[in-house]
MARBA-3410 file (N, C-alpha, C, O; in Angstrom, 1 decimal):
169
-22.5,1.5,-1.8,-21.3,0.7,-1.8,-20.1,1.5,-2.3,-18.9,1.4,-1.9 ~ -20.3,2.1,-3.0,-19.5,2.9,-4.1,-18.7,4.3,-2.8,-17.6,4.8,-3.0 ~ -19.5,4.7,-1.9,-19.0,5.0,-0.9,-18.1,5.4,0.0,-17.4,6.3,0.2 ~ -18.7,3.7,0.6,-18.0,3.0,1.3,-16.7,2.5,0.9,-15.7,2.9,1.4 ~ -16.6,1.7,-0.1,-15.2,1.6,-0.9,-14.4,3.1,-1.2,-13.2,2.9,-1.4
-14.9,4.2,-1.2,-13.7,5.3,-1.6,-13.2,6.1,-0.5,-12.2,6.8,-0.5 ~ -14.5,5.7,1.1,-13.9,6.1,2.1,-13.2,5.2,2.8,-12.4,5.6,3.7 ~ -13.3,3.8,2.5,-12.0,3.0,2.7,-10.5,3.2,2.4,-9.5,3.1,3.1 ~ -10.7,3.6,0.9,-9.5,4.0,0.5,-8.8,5.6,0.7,-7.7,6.0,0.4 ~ -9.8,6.0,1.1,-9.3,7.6,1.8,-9.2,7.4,3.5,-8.2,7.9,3.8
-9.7,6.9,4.2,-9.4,6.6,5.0,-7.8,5.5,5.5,-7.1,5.6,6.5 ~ -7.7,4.8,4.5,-6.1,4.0,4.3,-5.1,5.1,4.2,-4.1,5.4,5.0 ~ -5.6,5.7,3.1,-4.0,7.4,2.8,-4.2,8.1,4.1,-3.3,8.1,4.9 ~ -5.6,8.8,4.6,-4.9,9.1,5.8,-4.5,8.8,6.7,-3.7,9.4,7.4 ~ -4.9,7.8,6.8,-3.7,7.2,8.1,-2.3,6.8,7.4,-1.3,7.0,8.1
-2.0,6.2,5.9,-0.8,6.5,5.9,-0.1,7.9,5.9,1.0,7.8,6.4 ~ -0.4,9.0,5.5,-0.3,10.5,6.1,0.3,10.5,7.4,1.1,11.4,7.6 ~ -0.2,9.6,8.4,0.2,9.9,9.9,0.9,9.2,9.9,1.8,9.5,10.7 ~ 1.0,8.2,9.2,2.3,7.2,9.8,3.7,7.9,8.9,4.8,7.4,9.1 ~ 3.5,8.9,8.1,4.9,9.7,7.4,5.1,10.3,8.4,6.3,10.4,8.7
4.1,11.0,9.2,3.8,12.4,10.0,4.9,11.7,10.6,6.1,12.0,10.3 ~ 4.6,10.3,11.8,5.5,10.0,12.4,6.9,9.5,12.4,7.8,9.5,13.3 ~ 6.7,9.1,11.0,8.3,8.8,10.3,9.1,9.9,10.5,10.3,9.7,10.9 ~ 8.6,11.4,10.2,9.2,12.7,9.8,9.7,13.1,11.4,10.6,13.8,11.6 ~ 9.0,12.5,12.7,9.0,12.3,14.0,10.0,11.7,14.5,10.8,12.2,15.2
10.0,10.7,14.0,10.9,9.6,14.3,12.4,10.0,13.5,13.4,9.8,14.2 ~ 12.6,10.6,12.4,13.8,11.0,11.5,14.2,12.1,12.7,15.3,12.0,13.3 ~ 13.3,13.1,13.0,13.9,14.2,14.0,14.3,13.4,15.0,15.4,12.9,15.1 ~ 13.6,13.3,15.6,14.3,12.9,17.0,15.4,12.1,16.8,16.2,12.2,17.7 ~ 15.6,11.4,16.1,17.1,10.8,15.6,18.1,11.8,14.9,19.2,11.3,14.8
18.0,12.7,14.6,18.9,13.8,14.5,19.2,14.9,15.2,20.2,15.6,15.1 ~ 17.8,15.1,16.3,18.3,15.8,16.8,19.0,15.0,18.4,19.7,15.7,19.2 ~ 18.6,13.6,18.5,19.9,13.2,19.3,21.2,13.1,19.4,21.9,12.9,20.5 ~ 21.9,13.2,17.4,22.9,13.0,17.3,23.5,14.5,17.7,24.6,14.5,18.0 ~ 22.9,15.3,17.5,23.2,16.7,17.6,22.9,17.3,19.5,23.3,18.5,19.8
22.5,16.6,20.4,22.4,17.1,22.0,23.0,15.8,22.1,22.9,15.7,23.3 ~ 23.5,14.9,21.8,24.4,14.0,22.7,23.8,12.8,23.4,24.2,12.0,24.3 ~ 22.4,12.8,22.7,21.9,11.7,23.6,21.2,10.5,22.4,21.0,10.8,21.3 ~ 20.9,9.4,22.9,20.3,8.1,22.5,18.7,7.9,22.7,18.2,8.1,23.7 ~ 18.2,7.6,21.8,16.8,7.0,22.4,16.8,5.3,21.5,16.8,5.1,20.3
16.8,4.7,22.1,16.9,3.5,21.5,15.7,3.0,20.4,14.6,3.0,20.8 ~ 15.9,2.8,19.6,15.1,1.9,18.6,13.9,2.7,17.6,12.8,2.3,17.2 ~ 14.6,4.2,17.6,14.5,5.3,16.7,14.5,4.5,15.0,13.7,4.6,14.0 ~ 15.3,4.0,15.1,15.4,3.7,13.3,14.7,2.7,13.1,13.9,2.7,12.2 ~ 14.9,1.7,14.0,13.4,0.5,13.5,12.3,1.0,13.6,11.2,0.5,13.2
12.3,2.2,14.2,10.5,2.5,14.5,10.2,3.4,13.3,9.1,3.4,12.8 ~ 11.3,4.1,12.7,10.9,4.7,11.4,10.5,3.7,10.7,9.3,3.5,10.2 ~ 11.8,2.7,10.4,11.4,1.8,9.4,9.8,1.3,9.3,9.0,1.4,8.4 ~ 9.5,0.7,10.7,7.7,0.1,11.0,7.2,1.2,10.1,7.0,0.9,8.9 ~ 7.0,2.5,10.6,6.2,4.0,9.8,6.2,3.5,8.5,5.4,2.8,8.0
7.7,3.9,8.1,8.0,3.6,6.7,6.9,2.8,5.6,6.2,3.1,4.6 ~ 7.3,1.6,6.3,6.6,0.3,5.7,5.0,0.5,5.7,4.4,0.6,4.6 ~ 4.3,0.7,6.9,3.2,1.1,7.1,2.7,1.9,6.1,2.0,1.4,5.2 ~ 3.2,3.2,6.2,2.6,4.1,5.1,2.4,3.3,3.6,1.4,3.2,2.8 ~ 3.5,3.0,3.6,3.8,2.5,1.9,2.5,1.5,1.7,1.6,1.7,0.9
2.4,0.3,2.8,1.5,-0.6,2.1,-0.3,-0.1,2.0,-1.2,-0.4,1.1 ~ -0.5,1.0,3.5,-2.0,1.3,3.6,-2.0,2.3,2.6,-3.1,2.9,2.7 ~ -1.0,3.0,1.5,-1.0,4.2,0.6,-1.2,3.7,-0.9,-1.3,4.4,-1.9 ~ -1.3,2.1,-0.9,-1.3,1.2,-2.1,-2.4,1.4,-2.8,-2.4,1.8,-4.0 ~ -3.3,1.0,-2.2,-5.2,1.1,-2.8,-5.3,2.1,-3.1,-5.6,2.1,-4.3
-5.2,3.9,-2.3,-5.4,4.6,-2.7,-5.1,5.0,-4.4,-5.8,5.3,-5.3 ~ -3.2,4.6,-3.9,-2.3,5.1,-5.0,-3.3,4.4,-6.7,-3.7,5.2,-7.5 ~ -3.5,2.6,-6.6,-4.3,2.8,-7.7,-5.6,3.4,-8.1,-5.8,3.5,-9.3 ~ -6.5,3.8,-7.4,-7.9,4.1,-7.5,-7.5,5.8,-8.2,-8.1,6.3,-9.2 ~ -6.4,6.4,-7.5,-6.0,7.7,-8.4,-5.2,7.4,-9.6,-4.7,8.5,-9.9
-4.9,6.7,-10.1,-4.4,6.1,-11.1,-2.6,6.8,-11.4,-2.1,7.4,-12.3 ~ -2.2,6.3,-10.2,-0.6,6.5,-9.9,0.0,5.7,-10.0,1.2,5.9,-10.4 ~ -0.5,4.3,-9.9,0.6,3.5,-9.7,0.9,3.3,-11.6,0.0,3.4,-12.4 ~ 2.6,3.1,-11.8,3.1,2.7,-12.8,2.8,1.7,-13.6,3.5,0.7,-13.5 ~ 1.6,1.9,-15.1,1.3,1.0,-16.1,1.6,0.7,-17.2,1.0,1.3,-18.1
2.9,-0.3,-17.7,3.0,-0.1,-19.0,1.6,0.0,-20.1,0.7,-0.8,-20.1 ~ 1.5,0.8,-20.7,0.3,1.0,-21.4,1.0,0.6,-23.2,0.2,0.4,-24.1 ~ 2.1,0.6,-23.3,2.3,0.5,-24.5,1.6,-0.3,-25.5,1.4,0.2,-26.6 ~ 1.2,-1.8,-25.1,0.3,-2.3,-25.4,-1.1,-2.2,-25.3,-1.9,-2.7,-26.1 ~ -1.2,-1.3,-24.3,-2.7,-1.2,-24.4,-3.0,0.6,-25.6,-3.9,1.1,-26.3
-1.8,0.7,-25.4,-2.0,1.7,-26.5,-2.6,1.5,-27.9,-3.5,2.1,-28.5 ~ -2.0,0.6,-28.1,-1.8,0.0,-29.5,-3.3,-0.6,-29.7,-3.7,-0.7,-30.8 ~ -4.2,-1.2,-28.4,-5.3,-2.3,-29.0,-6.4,-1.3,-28.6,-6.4,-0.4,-27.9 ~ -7.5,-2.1,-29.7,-8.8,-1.1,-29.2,-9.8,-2.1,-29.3,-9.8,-3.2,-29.8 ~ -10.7,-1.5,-28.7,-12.4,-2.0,-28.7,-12.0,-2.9,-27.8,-11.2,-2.6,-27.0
-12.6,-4.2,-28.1,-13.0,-5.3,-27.2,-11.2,-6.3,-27.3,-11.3,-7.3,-26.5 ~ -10.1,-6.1,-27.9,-9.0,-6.3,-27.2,-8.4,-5.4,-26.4,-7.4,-5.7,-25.8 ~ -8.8,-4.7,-26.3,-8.4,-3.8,-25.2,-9.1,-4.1,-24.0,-8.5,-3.9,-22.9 ~ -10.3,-4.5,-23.8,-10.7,-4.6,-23.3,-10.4,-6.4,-22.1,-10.5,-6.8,-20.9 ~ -10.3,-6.9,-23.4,-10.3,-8.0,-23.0,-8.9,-8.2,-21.8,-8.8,-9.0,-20.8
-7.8,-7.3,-22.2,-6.4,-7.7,-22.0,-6.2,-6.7,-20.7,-5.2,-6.8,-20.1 ~ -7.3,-5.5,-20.3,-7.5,-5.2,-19.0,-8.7,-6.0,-18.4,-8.9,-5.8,-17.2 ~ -9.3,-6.6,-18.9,-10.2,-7.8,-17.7,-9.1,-8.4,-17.1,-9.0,-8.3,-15.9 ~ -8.2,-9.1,-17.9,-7.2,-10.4,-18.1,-6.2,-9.9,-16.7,-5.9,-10.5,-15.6 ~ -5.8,-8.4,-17.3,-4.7,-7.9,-16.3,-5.7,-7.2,-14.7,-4.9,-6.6,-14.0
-6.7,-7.2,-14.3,-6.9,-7.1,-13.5,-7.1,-8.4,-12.8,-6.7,-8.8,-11.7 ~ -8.1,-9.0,-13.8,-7.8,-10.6,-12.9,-7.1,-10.8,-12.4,-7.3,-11.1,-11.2 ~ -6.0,-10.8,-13.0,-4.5,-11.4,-12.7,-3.7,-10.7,-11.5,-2.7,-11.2,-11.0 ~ -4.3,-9.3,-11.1,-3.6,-8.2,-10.1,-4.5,-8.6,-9.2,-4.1,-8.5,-8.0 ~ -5.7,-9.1,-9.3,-6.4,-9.2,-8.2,-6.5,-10.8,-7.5,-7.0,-11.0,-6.4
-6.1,-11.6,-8.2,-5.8,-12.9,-7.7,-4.0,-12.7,-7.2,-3.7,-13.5,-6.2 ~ -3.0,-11.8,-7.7,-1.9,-12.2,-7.0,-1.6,-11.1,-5.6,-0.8,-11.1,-4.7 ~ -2.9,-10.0,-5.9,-2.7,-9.0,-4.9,-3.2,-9.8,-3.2,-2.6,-9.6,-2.1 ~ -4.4,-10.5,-3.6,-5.1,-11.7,-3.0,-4.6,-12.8,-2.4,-5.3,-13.5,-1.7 ~ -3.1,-13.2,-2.8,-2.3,-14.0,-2.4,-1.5,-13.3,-1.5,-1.0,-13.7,-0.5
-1.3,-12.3,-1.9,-0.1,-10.9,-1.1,-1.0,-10.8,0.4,-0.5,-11.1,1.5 ~ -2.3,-10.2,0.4,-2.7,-10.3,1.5,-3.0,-11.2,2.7,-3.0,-11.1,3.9 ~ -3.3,-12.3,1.9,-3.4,-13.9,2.4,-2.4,-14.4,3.3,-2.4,-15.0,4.4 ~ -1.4,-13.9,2.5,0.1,-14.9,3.0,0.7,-13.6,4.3,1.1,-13.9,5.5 ~ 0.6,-12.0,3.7,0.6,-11.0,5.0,-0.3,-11.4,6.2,0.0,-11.3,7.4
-1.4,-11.8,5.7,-2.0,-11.6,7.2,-1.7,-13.0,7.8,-1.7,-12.9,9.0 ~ -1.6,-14.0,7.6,-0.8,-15.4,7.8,0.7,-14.5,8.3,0.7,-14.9,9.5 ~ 1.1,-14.1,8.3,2.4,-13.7,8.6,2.4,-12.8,9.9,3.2,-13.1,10.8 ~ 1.7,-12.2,10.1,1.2,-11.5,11.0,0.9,-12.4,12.0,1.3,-12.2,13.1 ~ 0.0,-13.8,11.6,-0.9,-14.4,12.7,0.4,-15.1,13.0,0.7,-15.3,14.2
1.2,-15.5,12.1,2.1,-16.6,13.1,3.5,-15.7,13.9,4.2,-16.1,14.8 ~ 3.5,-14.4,13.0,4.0,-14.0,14.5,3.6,-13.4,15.8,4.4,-13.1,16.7 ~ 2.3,-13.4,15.8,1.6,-13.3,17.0,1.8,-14.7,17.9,2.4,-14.7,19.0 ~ 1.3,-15.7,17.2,1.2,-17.0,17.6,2.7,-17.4,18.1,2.8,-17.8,19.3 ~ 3.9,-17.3,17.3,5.2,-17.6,17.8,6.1,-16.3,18.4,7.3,-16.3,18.5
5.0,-15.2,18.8,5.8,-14.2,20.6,7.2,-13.3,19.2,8.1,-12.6,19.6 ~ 6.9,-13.8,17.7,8.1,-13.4,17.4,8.5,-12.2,17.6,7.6,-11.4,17.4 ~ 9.8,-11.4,17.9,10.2,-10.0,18.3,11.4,-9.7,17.3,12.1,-10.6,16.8 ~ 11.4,-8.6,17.1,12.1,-7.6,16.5,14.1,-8.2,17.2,14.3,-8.5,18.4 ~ 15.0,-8.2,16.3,15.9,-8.5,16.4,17.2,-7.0,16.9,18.4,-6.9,17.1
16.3,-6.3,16.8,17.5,-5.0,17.3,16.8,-4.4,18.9,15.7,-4.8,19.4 ~ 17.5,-3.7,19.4,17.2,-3.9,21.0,15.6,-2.8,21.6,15.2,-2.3,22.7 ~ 15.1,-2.7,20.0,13.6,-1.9,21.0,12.7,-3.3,21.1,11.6,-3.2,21.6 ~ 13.0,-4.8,20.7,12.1,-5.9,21.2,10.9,-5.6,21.0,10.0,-5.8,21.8 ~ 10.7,-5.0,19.8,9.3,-4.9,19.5,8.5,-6.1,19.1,9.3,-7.0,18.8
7.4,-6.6,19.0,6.6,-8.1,18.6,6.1,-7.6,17.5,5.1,-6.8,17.4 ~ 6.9,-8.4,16.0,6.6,-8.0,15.1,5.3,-7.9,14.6,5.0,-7.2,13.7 ~ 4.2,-8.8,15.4,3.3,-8.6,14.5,2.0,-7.7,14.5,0.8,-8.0,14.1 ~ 2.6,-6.2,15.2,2.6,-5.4,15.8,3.0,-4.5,14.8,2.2,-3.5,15.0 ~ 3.9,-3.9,13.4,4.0,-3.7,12.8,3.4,-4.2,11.1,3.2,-3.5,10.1
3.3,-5.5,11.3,3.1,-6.3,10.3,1.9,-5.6,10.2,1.7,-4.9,9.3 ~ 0.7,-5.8,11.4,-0.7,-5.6,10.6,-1.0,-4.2,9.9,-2.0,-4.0,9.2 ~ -0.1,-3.3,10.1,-0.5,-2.5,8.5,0.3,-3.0,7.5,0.2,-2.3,6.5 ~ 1.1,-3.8,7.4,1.0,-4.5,6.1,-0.3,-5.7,5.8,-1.1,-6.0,4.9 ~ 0.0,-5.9,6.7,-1.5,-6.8,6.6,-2.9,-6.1,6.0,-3.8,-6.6,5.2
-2.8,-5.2,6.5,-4.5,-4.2,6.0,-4.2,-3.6,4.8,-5.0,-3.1,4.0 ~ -2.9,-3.7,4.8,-2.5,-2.4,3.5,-2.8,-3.3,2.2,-3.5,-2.9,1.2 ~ -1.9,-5.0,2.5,-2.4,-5.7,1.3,-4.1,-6.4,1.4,-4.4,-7.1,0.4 ~ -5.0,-6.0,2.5,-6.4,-6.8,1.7,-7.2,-5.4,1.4,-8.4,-5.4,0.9 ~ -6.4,-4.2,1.6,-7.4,-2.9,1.1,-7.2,-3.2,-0.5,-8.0,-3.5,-1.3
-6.0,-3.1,-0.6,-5.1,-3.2,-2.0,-5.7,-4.5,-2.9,-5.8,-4.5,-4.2 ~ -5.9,-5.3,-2.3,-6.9,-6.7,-3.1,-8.3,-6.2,-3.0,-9.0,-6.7,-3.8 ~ -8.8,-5.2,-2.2,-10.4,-4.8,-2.5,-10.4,-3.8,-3.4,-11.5,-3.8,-3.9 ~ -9.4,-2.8,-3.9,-9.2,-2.0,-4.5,-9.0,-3.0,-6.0,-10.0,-2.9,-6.8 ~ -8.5,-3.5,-6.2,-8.0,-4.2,-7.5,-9.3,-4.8,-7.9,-9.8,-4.5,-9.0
-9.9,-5.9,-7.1,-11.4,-6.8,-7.2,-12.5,-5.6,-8.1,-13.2,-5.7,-9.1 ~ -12.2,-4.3,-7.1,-13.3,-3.4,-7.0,-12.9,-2.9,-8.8,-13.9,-2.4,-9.5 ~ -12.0,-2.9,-9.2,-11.3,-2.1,-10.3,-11.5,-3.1,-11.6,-11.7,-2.7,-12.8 ~ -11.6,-4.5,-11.0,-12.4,-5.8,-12.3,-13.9,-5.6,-12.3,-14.6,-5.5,-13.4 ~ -14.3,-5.6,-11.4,-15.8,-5.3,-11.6,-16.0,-4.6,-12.4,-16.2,-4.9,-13.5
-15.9,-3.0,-11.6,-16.2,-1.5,-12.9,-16.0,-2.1,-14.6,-16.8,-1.8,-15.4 ~ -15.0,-2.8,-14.9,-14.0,-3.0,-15.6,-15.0,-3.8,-16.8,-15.3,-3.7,-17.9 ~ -15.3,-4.8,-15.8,-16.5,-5.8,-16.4,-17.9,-5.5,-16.7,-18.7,-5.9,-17.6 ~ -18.2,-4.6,-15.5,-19.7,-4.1,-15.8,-19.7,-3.3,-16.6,-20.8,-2.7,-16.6 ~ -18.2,-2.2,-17.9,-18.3,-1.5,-18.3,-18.4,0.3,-18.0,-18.6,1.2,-18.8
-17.9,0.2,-15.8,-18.5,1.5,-15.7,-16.6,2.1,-14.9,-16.2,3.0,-14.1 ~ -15.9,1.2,-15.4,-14.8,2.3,-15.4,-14.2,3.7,-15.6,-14.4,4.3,-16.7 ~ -13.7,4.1,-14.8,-12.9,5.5,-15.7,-11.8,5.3,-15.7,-11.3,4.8,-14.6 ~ -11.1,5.5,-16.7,-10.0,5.2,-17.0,-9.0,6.6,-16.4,-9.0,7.6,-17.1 ~ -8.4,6.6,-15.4,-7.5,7.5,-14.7,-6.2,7.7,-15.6,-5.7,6.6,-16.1
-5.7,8.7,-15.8,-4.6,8.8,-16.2,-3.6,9.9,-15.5,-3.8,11.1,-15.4 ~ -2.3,9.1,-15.0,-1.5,10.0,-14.6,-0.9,11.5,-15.2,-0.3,11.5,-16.2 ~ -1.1,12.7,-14.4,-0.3,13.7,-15.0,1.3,13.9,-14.8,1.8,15.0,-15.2 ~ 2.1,13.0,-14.5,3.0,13.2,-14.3,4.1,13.3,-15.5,4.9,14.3,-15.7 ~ 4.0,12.5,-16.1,4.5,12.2,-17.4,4.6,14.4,-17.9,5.6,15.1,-18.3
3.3,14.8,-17.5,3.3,16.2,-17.6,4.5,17.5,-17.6,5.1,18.3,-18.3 ~ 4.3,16.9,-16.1,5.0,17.8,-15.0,6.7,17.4,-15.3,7.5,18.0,-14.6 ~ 7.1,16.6,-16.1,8.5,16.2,-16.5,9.5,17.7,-17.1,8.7,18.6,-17.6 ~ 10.1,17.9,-17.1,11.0,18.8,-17.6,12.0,18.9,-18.5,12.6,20.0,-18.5
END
C-alpha cells in the first residue's frame, strides 16, 4: 500500500511538471506573438488552466515532502503525548476540511459538465475540462493528509522537516 500511495503522489508532481512544462509553452508563445505580430487566441486562459492544474495535482506531493508551510511554534513548545495529541487533532482537521475541498471540487466539475458551462473569454473552453485537475489534485491531497493521520496514529510517522529556513541568507 505504502507504494502505491507514494507512486500516486509522484505520479501527481509529474504530471504537474508537465502542466509548468506547458505553462512555460504557453508564456512563450504569447511573447513571442507579441514580438512577430501575430495572435493566437486564448493563450492566457490556457496558461492560467496549466497554472491552476500544476498548483493543485503539486499539493499531496508538496506535503508528503514536508514543504508545505507549518506553524510549528506550538508544537515546538509541547512534548510527549501533547504533542502528539494536537498533530492527531490537526491532521484530523486537514483531513476532514481537505475532504470537503475535494468533495465540493469534484461537485464543481460535475455540474459544470452537466450545465455545458464554458469559459467566458473567447477560447470557449468547457470548464470542466480544466476543473478536473483541480478536482484530482484536491482528493489526491485528502488521500495524502488521511494517509498522514494514520502514520500519525499508528505511531509510524516521520516527521519531515523543511530545509529552507536553511538556505535563507
Amino acid at each position: 500500500m505504502r507504494k502505491a500511495l507514494d507512486a500516486l503522489y509522484d505520479s501527481a508532481a509529474a504530471l504537474a511538471a508537465l502542466f509548468m512544462v506547458g505553462l512555460l509553452g504557453m508564456v512563450l508563445l504569447s511573447i513571442l506573438g507579441r514580438q512577430l505580430h501575430f495572435h493566437l487566441p486564448g493563450t492566457d486562459a490556457y496558461a492560467g488552466y496549466l497554472m491552476a492544474a500544476a498548483g493543485f495535482l503539486a499539493l499531496a506531493h508538496t506535503l508528503k515532502r514536508g514543504e508545505h508551510i507549518r506553524v510549528t511554534l506550538v508544537l515546538s513548545a509541547l512534548k510527549g503525548r501533547w504533542k502528539r495529541g494536537l498533530e492527531i487533532w490537526a491532521f484530523g482537521f486537514a483531513t476532514a476540511l481537505s475532504s470537503m475541498f475535494a468533495f465540493y471540487s469534484c461537485r464543481l466539475a460535475w455540474q459544470s459538465h452537466t450545465f455545458h458551462d464554458i469559459s467566458t473569454s473567447n477560447d470557449a473552453t468547457p470548464l470542466w475540462i480544466p476543473q478536473i485537475a483541480m478536482a484530482v489534485g484536491t482528493v489526491i491531497l485528502a488521500i495524502a493528509f488521511l494517509d498522514e493521520l494514520v502514520l500519525e496514529i499508528s505511531g509510524k510517522r516521520v516527521e519531515r522537516s523543511s530545509d529552507e529556513a536553511l538556505r535563507n541568507e
